[in-house]
DSSP file (Angstrom, degrees, kcal/mol; ACC not computed):
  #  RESIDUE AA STRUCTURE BP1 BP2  ACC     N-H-->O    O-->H-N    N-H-->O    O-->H-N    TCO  KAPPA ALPHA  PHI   PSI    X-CA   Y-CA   Z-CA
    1    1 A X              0   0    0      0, 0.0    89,-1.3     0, 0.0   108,-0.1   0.000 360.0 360.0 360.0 148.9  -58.6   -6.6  -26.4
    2    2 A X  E     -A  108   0A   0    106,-0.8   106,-0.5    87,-0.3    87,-0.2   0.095 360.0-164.2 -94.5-163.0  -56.8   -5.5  -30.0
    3    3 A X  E     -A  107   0A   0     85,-0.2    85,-1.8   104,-0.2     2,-0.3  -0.672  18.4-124.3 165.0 143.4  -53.3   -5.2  -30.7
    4    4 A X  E     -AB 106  87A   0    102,-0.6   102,-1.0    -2,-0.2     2,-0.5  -0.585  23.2-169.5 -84.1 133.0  -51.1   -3.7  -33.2
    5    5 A X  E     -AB 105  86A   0     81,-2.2    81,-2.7    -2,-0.3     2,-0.3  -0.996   4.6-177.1-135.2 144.7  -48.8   -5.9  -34.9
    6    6 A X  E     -AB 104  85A   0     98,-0.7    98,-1.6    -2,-0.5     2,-0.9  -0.973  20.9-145.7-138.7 148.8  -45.9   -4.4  -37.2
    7    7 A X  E >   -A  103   0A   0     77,-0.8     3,-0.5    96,-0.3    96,-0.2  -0.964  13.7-163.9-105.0 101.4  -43.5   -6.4  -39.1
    8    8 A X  T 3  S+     0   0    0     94,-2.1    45,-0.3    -2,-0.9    95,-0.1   0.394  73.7  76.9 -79.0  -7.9  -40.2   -4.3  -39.1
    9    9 A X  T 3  S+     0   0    0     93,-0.9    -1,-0.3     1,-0.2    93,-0.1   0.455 101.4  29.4-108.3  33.4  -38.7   -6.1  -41.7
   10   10 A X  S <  S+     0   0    0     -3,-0.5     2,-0.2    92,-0.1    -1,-0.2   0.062  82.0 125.4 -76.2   0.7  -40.3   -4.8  -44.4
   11   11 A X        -     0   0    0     42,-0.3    42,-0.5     1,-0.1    -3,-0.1  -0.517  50.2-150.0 -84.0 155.1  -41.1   -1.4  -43.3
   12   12 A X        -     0   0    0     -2,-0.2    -1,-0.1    40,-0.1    -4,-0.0   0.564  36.4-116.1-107.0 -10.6  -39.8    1.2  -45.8
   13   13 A X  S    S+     0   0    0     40,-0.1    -2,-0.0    25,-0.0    41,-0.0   0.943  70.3 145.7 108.1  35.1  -39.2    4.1  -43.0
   14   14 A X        -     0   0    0      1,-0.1    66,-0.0     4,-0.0    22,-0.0   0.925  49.8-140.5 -86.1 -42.3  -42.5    6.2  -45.6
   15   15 A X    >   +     0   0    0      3,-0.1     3,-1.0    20,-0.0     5,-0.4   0.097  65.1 122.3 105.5 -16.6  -44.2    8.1  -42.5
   16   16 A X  T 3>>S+     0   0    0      1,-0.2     4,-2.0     2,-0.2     5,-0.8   0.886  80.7  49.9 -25.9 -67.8  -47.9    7.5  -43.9
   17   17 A X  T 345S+     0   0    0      2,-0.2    -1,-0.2    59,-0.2    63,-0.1   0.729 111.3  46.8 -46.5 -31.5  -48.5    5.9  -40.9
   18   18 A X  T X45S+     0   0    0     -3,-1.0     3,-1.6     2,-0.1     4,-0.3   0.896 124.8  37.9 -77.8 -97.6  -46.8    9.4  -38.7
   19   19 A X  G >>5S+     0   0    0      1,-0.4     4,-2.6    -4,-0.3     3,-1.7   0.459 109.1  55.8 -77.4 -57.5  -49.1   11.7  -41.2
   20   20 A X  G 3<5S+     0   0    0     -4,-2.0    -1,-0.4    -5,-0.4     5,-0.3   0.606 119.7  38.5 -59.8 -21.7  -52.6    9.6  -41.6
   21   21 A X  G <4<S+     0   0    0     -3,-1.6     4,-0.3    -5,-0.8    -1,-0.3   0.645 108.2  57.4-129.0   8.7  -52.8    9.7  -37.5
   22   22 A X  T <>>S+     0   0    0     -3,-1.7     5,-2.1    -4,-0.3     4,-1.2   0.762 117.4  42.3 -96.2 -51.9  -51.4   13.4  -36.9
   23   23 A X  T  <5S+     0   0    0     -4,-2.6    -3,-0.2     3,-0.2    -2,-0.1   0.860 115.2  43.6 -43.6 -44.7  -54.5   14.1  -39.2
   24   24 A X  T  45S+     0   0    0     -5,-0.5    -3,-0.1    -4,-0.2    -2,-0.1   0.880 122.9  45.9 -49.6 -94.0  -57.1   11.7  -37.6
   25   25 A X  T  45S-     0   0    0     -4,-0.3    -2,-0.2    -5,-0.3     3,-0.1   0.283  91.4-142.4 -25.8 -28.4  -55.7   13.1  -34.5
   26   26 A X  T  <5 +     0   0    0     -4,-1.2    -3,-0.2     1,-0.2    -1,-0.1   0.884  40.3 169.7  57.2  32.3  -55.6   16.7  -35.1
   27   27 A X      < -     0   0    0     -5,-2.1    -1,-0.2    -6,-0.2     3,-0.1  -0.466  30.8-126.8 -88.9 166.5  -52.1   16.6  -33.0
   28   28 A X    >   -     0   0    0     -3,-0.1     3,-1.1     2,-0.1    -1,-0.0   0.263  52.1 -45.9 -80.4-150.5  -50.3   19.9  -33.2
   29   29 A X  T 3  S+     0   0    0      1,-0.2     2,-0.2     3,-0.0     3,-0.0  -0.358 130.2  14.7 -63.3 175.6  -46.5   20.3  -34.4
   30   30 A X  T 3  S+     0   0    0     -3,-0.1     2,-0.3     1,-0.1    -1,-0.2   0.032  96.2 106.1  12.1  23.9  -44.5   17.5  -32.4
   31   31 A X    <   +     0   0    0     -3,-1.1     2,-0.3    -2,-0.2    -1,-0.1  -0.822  43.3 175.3-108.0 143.4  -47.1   15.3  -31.1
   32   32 A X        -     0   0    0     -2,-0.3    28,-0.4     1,-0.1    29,-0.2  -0.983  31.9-156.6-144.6 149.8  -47.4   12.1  -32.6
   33   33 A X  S    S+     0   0    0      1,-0.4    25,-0.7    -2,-0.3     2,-0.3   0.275  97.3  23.9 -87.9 -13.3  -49.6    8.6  -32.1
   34   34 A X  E    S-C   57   0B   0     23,-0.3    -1,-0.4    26,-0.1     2,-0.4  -0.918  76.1-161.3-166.8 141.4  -47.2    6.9  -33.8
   35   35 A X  E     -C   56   0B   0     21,-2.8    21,-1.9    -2,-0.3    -3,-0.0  -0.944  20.4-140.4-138.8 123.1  -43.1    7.5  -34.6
   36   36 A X        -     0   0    0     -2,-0.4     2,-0.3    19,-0.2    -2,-0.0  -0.378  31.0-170.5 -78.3 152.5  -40.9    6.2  -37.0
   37   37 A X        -     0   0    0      2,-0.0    17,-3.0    -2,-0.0     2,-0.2  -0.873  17.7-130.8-129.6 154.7  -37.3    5.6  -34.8
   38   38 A X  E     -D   53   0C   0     -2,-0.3    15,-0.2    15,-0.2     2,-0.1  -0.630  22.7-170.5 -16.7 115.7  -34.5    4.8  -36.6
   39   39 A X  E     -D   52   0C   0     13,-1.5    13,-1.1    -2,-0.2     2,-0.3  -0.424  42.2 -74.4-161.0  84.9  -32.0    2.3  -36.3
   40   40 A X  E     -D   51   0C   0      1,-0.4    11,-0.2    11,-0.2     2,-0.1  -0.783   5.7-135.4 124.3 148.7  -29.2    2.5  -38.2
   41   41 A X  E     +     0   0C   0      9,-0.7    -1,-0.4    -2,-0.3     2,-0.2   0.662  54.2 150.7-107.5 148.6  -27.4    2.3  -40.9
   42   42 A X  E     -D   50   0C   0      8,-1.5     8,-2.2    -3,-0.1     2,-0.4  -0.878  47.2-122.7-142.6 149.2  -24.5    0.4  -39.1
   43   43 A X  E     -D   49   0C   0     -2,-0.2     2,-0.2     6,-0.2     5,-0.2  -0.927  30.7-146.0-106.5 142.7  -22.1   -2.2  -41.4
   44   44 A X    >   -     0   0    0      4,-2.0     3,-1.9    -2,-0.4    -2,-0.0  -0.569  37.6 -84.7-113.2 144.1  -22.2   -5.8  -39.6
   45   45 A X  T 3  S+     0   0    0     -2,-0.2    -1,-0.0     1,-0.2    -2,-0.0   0.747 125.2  64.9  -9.5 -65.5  -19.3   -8.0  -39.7
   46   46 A X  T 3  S-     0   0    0      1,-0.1    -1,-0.2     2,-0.0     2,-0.2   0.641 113.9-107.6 -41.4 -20.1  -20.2   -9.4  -43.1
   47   47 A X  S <  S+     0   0    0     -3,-1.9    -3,-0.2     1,-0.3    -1,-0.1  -0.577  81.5 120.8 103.1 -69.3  -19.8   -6.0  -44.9
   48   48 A X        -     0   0    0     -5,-0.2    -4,-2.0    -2,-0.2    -1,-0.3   0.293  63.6-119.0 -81.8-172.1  -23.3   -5.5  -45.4
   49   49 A X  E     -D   43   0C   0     -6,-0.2     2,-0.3    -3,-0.1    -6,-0.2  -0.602  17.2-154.0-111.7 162.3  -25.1   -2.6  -44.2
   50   50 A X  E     +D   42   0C   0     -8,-2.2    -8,-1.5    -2,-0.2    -9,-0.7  -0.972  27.2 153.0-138.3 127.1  -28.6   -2.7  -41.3
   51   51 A X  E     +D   40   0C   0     -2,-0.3     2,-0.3   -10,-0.2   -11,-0.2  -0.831  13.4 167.9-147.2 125.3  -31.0    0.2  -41.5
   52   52 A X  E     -D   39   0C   0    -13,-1.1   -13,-1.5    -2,-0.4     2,-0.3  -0.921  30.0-133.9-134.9 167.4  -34.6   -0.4  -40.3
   53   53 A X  E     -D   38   0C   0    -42,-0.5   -42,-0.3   -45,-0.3   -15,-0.2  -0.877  16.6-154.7-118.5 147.9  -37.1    1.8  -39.7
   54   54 A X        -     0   0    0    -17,-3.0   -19,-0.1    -2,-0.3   -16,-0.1  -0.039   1.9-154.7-118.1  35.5  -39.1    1.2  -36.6
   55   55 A X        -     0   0    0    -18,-0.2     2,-0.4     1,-0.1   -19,-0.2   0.265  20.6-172.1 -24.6 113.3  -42.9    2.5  -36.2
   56   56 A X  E     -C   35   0B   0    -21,-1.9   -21,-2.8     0, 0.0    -1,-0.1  -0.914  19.2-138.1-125.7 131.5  -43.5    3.0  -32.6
   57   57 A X  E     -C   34   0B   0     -2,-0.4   -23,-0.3   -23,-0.3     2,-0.3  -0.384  22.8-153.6 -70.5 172.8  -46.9    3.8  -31.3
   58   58 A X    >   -     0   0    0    -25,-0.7     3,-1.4   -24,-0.0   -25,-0.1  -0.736  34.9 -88.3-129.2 170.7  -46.8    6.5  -28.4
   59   59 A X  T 3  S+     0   0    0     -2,-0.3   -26,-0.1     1,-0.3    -2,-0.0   0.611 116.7  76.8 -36.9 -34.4  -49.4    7.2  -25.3
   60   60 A X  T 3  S+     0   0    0    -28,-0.4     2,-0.4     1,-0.1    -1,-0.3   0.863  79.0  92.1 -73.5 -23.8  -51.3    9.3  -27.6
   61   61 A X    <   +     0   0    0     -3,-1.4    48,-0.1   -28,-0.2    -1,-0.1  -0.226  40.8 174.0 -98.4 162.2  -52.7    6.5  -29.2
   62   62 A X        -     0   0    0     -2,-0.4     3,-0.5    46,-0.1    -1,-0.1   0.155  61.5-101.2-123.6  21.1  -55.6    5.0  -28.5
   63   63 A X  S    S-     0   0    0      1,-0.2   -60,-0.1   -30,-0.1    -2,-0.1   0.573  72.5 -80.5  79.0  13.3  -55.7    2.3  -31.7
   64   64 A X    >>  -     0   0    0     10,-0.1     4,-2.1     1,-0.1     3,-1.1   0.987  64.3-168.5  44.4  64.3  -58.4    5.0  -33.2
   65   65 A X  T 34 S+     0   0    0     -3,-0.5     4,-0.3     1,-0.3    -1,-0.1   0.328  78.1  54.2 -86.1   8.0  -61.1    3.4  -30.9
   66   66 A X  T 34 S+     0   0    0      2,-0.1    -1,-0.3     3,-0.1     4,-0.2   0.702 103.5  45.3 -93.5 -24.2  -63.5    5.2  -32.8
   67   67 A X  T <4>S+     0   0    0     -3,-1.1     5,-2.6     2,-0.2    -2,-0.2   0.557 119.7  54.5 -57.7 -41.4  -62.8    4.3  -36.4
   68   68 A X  T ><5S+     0   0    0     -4,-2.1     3,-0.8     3,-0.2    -3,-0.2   0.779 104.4  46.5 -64.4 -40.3  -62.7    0.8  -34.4
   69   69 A X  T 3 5S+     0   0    0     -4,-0.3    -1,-0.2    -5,-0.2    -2,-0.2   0.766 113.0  50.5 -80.2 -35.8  -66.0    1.0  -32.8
   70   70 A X  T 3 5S-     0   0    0     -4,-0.2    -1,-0.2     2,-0.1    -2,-0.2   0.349 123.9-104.5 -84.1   9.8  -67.5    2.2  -36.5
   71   71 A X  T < 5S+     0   0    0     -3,-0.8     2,-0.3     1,-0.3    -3,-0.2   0.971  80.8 119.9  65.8  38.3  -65.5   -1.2  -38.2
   72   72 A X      < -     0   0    0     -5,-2.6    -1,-0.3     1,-0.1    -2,-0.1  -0.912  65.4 -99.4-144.7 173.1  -63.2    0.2  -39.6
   73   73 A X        -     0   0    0     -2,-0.3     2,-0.4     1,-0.1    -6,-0.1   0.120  42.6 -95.1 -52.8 147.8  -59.2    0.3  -39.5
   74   74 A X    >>  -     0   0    0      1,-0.1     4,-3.5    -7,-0.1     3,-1.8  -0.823  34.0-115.3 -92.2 157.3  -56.9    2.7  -37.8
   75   75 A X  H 3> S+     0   0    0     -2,-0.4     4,-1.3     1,-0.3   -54,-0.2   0.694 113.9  55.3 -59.7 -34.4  -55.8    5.4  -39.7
   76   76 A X  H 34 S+     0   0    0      2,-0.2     4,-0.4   -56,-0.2    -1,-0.3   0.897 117.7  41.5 -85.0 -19.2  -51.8    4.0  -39.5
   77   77 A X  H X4 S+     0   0    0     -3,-1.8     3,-1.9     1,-0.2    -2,-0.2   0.951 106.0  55.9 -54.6 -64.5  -53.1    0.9  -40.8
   78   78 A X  H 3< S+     0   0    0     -4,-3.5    -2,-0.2     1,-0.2    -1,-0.2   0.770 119.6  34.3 -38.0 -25.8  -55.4    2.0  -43.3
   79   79 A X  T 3< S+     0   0    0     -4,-1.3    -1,-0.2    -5,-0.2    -2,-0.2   0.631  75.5 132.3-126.0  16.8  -52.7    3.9  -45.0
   80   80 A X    <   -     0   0    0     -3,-1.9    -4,-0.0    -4,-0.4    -3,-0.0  -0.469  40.7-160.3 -63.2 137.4  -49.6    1.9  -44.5
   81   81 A X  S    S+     0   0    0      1,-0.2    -1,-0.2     2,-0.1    -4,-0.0   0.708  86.6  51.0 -83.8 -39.6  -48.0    1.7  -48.0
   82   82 A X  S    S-     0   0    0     -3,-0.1    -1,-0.2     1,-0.0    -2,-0.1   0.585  97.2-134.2 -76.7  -2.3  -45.9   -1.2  -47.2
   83   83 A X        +     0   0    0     -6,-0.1    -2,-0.1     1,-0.1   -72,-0.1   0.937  67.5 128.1  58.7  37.9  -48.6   -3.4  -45.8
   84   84 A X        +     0   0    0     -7,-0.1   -77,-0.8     1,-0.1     2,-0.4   0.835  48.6  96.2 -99.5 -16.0  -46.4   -4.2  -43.0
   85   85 A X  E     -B    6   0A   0     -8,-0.2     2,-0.2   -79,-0.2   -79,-0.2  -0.665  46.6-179.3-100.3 137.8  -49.4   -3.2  -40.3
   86   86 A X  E     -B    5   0A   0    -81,-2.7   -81,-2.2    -2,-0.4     2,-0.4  -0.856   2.0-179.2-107.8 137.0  -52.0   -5.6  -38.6
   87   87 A X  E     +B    4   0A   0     -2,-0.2     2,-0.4   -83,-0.2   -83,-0.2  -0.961  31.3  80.2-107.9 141.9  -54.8   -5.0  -36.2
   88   88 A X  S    S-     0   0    0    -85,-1.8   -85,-0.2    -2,-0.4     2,-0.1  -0.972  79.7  -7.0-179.9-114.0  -57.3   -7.1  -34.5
   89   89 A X     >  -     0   0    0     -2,-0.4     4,-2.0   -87,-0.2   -87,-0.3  -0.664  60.1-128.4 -90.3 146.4  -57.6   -9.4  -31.5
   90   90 A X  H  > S+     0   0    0    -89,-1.3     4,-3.6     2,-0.2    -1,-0.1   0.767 110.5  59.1 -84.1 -28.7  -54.3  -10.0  -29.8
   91   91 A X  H >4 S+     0   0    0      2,-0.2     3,-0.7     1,-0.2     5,-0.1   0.902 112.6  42.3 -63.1 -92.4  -54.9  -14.0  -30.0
   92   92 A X  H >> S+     0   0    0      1,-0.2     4,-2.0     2,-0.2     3,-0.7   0.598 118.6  42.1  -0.2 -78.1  -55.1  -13.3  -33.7
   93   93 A X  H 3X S+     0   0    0     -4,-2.0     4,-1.0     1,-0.3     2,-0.3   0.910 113.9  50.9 -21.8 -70.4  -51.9  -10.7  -33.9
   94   94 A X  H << S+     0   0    0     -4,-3.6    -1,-0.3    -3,-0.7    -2,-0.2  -0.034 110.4  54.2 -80.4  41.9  -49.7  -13.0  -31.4
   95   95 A X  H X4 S+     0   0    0     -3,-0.7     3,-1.3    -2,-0.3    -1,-0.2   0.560 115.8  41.9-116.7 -79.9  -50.8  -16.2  -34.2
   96   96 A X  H >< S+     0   0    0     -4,-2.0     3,-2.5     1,-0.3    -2,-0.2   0.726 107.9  53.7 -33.2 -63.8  -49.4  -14.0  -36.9
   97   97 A X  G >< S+     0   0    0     -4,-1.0     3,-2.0     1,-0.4    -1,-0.3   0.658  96.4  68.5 -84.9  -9.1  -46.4  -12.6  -35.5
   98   98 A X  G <  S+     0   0    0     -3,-1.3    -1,-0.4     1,-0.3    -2,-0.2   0.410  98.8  50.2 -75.2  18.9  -45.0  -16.0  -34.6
   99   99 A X  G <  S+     0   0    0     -3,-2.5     2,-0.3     2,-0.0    -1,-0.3   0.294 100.6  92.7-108.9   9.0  -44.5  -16.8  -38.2
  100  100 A X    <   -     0   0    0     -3,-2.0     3,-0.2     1,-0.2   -93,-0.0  -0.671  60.6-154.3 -91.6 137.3  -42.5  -13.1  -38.6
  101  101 A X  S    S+     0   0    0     -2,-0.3     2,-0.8     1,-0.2    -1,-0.2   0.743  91.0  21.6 -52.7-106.4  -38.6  -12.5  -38.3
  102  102 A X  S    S+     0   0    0    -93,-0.1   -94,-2.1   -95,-0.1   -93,-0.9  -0.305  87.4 121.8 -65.3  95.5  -39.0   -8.9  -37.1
  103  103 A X  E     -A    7   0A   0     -2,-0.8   -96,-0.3   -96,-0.2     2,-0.2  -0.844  35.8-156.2-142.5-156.3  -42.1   -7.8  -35.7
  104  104 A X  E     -A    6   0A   0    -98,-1.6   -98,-0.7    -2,-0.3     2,-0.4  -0.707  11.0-148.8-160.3 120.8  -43.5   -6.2  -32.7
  105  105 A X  E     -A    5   0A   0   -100,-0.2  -100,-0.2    -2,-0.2     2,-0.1  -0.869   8.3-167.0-111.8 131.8  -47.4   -6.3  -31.0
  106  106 A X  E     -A    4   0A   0   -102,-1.0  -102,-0.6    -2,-0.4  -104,-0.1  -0.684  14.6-132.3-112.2  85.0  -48.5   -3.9  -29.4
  107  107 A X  E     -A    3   0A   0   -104,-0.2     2,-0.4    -2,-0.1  -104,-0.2   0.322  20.0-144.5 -41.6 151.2  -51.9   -4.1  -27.1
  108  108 A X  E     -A    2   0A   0   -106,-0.5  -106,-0.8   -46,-0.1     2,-0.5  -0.862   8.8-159.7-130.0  93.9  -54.3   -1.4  -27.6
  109  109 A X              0   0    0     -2,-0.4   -44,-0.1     1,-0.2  -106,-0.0  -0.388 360.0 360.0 -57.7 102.6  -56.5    0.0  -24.4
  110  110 A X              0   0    0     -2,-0.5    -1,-0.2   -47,-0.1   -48,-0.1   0.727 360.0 360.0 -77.4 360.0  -59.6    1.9  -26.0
């Protein structure tokens, strides 16, 4: 089994990832495989300010199990700009994300 791993503290909130899988995907206006959320901006105790952006996969996706099956990436990986997105084997992922502040894995049912 795969899994998606995203590191949230370094995503820059660009939407590649939304746009590169509504294209794959062919989904119409308001369907998405993946959704940048929000979170934020709030000012913490300290003064400073917290805004992240939160890429969340949805039901529609299916990890691009066909791009997967050919060896090759899924499409919100392949064009994340920030490099903040992982795929492969969830042993792998859940390796990774315990060296991360912010992340999140997601398992991926083809």
């Amino acid at each position: 089994m795969n899994a998606l791993l995203i590191n949230y503290e370094f995503c820059s909130g660009c939407h590649a990832c939304e746009v590169a899988c509504k294209v794959e995907n062919d989904l119409p206006v308001g369907q998405f495989g993946i959704k940048i959320l929000q979170d934020g901006p709030r000012e913490l105790e300290n003064g400073k300010w917290e805004y992240n952006h939160l890429p969340m996969p949805t039901s529609l996706c299916d990890g691009c199990a066909k791009r997967v099956e050919e060896g090759r990436l899924p499409k919100c990986v392949h064009h994340c700009q920030a490099g903040v997105m992982n795929f492969g084997p969830v042993e792998e992922m859940a390796n990774i994300a315990a060296t991360m502040k912010k992340c999140a894995l997601f398992t991926i049912e083809a």
